[in-house]
PLY file of the C-alpha trace (Angstrom):
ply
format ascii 1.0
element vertex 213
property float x
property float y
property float z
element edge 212
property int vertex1
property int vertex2
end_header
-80.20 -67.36 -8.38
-79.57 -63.75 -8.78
-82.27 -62.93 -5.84
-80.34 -65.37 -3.97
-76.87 -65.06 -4.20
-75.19 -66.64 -1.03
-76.12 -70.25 0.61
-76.29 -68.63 4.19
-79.62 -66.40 2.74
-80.77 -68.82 0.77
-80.76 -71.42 4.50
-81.91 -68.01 6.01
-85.16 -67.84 4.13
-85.85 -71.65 4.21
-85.76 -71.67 7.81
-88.19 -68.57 8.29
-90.56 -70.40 6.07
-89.83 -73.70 8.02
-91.05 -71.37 10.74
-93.92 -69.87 9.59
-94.71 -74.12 8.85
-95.12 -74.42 12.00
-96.99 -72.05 13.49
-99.94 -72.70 11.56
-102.53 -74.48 13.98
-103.24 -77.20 10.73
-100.33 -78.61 10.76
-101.12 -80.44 14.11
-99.57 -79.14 17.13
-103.17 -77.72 18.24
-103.95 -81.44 18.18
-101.26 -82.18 20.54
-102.67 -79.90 22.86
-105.67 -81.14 22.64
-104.63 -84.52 23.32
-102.37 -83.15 26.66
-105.38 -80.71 27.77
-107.52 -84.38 27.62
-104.62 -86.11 29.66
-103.79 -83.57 31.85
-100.28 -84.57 30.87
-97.80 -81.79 29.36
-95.54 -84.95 28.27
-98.75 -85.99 26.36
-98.03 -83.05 23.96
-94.01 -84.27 23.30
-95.29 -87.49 22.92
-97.74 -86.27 20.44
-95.11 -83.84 18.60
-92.79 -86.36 17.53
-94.86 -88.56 15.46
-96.60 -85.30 14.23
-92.75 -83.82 13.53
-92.14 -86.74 11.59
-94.86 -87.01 9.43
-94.44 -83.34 8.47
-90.23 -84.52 7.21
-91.81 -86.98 5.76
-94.75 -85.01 3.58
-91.96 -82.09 2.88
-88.94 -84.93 1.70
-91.52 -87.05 -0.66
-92.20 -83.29 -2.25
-89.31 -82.11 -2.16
-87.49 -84.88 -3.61
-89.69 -85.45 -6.27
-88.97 -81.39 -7.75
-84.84 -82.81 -7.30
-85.38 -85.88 -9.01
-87.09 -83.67 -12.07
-84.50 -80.85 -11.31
-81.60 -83.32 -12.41
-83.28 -85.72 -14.62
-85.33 -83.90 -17.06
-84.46 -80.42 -19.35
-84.53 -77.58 -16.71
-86.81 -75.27 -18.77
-89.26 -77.30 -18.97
-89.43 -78.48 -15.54
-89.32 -74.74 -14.28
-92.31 -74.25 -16.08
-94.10 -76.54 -14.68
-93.22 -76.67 -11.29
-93.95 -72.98 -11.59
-97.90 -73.24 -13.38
-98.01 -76.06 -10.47
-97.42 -73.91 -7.45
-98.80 -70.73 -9.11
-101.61 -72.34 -9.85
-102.30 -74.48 -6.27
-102.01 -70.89 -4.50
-104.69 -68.94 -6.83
-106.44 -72.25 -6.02
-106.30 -71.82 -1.98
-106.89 -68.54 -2.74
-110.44 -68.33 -4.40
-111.52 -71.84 -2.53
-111.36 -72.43 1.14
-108.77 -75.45 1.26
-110.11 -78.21 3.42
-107.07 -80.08 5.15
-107.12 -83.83 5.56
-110.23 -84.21 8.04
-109.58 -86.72 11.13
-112.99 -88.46 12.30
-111.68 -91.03 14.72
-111.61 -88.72 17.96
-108.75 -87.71 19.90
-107.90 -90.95 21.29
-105.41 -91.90 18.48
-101.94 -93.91 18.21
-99.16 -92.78 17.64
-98.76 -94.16 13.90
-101.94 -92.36 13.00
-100.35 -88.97 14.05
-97.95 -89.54 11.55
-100.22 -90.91 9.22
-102.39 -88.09 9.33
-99.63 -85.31 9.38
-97.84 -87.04 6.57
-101.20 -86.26 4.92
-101.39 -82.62 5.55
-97.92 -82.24 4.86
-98.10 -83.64 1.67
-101.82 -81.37 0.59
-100.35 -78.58 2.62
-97.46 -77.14 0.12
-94.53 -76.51 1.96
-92.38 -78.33 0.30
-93.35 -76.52 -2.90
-92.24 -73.07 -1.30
-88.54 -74.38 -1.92
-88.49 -75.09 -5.67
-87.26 -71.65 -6.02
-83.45 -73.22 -4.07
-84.08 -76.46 -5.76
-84.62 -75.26 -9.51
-81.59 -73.27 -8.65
-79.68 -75.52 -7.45
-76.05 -76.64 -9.24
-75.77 -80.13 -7.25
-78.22 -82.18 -5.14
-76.26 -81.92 -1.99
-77.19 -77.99 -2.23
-80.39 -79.17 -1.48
-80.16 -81.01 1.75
-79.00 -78.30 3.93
-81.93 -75.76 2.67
-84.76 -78.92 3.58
-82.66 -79.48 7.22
-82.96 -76.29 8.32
-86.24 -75.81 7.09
-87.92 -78.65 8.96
-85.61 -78.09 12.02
-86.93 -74.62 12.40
-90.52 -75.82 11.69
-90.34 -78.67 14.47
-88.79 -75.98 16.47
-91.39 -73.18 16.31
-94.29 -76.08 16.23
-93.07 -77.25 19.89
-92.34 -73.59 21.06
-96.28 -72.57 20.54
-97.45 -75.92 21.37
-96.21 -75.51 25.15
-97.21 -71.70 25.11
-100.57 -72.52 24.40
-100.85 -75.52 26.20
-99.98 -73.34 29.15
-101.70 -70.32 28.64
-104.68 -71.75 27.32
-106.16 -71.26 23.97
-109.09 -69.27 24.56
-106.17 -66.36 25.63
-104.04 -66.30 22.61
-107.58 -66.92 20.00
-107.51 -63.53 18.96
-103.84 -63.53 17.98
-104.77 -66.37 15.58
-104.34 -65.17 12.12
-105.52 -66.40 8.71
-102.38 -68.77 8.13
-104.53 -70.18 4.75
-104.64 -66.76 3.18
-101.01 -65.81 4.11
-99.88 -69.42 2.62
-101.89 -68.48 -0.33
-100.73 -65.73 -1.20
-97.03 -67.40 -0.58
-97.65 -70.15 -3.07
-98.68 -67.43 -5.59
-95.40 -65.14 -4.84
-93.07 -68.09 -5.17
-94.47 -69.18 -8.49
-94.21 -66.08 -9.75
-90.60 -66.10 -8.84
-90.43 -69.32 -10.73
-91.46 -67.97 -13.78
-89.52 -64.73 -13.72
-86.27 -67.20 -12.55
-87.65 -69.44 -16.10
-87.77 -65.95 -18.56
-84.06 -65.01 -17.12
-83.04 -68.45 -17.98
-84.07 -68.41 -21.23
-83.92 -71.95 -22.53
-81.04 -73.63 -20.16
-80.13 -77.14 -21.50
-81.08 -80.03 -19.13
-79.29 -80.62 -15.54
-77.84 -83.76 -14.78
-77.29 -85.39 -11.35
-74.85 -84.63 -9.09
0 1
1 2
2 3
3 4
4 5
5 6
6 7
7 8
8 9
9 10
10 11
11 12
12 13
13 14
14 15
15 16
16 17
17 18
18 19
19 20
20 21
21 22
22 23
23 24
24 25
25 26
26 27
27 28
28 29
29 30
30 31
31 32
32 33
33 34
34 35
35 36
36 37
37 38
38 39
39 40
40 41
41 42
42 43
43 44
44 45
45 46
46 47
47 48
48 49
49 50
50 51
51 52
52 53
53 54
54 55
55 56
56 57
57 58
58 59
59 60
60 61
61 62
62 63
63 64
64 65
65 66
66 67
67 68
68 69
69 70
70 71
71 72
72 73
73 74
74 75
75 76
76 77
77 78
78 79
79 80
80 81
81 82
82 83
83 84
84 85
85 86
86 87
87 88
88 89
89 90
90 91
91 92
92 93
93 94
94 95
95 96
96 97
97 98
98 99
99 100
100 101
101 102
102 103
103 104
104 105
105 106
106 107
107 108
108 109
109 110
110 111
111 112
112 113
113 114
114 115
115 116
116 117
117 118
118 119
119 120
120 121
121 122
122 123
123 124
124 125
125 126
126 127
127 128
128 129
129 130
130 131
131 132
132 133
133 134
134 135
135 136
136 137
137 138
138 139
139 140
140 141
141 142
142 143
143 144
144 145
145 146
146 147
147 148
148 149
149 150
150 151
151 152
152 153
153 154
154 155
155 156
156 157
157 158
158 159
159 160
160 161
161 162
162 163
163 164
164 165
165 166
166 167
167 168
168 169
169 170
170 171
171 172
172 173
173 174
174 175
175 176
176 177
177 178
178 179
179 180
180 181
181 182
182 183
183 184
184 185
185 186
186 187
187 188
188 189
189 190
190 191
191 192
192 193
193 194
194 195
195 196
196 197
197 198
198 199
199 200
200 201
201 202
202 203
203 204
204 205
205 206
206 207
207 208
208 209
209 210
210 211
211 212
């Protein structure tokens, strides 16, 4: 990719979006302060991160390994175009409709497994994963991949557990004014990247299909 020439960038920006993942309240770390606030118990909240952690890798990987699977196996001009009407078209959708995450109605008394369950869930609705076709499409070999969906999810369990504890210690009602509209900002992310998909799909101009790595 022209935009992004070097792998270091290219990691750069992954893991800055892998951050910006994980601040957003819906992707569950308000829920594990919820659950320590109930205990009482700040190792509540680790205990509660992990499972939620996982089910995030978990939603990204199944997303992002479908786009490598039709990066390497199918003609690349035609997957760029859709991959790019699919994530132009989910952001103009969160956009112009308030997005309603997956709703949990059990209560905060919860296992473990339905932590991940649940984040597995969001992850998978949520579109992070599809803020990385960009690397993906442009990707010569499948172990390009890997490193940009590491250090995308490390930095998102990172800064998920960093505002967990702040919050958890400060106390949400402090920091609720410093909330901002995470939906709108992702919104408006989906819609940049897929434009970048189709400008990345004019400059192409009719490449012949990838093959795997």
């Amino acid at each position: 990719m022209e935009m992004l020439v070097s792998e270091g960038s290219q990691i750069a920006i992954a893991a800055l979006l892998g951050a910006f993942h994980g601040l957003n309240p819906a992707m569950g770390w308000l829920f594990a302060v919820f659950l320590a606030v109930q205990k009482d118990d700040w190792r509540v909240l680790i205990y509660a991160i992990i499972p939620i952690g996982m089910g995030q890798m978990l939603g990204d990987g199944a997303v992002v390994l479908l786009q490598t699977i039709a990066r390497f196996q199918f003609p690349l001009h035609i997957v760029h175009l859709s991959i790019a009407s699919i994530v132009l078209g989910y952001g103009v959708y969160r956009l112009f409709r308030y997005f309603r995450h997956v709703k949990w109605t059990g209560g905060l008394k919860v296992g473990y497994g339905q932590l991940l369950l649940w984040s597995f869930l969001a992850a998978s609705t949520h579109g992070s994963g599809l803020l990385l076709s960009p690397f993906i499409l442009g990707a010569d070999h499948i172990a390009d991949i890997l490193p940009l969906y590491l250090f995308h999810e490390l930095a998102m369990l990172t800064s998920m557990t960093v505002v967990a504890f702040i919050v958890y210690h400060i106390g949400m009602m402090k920091i609720r004014k410093y909330i901002v509209n995470f939906d709108l900002i992702w919104a408006v992310l989906l819609i940049v990247v897929g434009l970048i998909l189709f400008l990345m799909n004019v400059n192409m101009g009719g490449e012949m299909p990838g093959h795997m790595h």
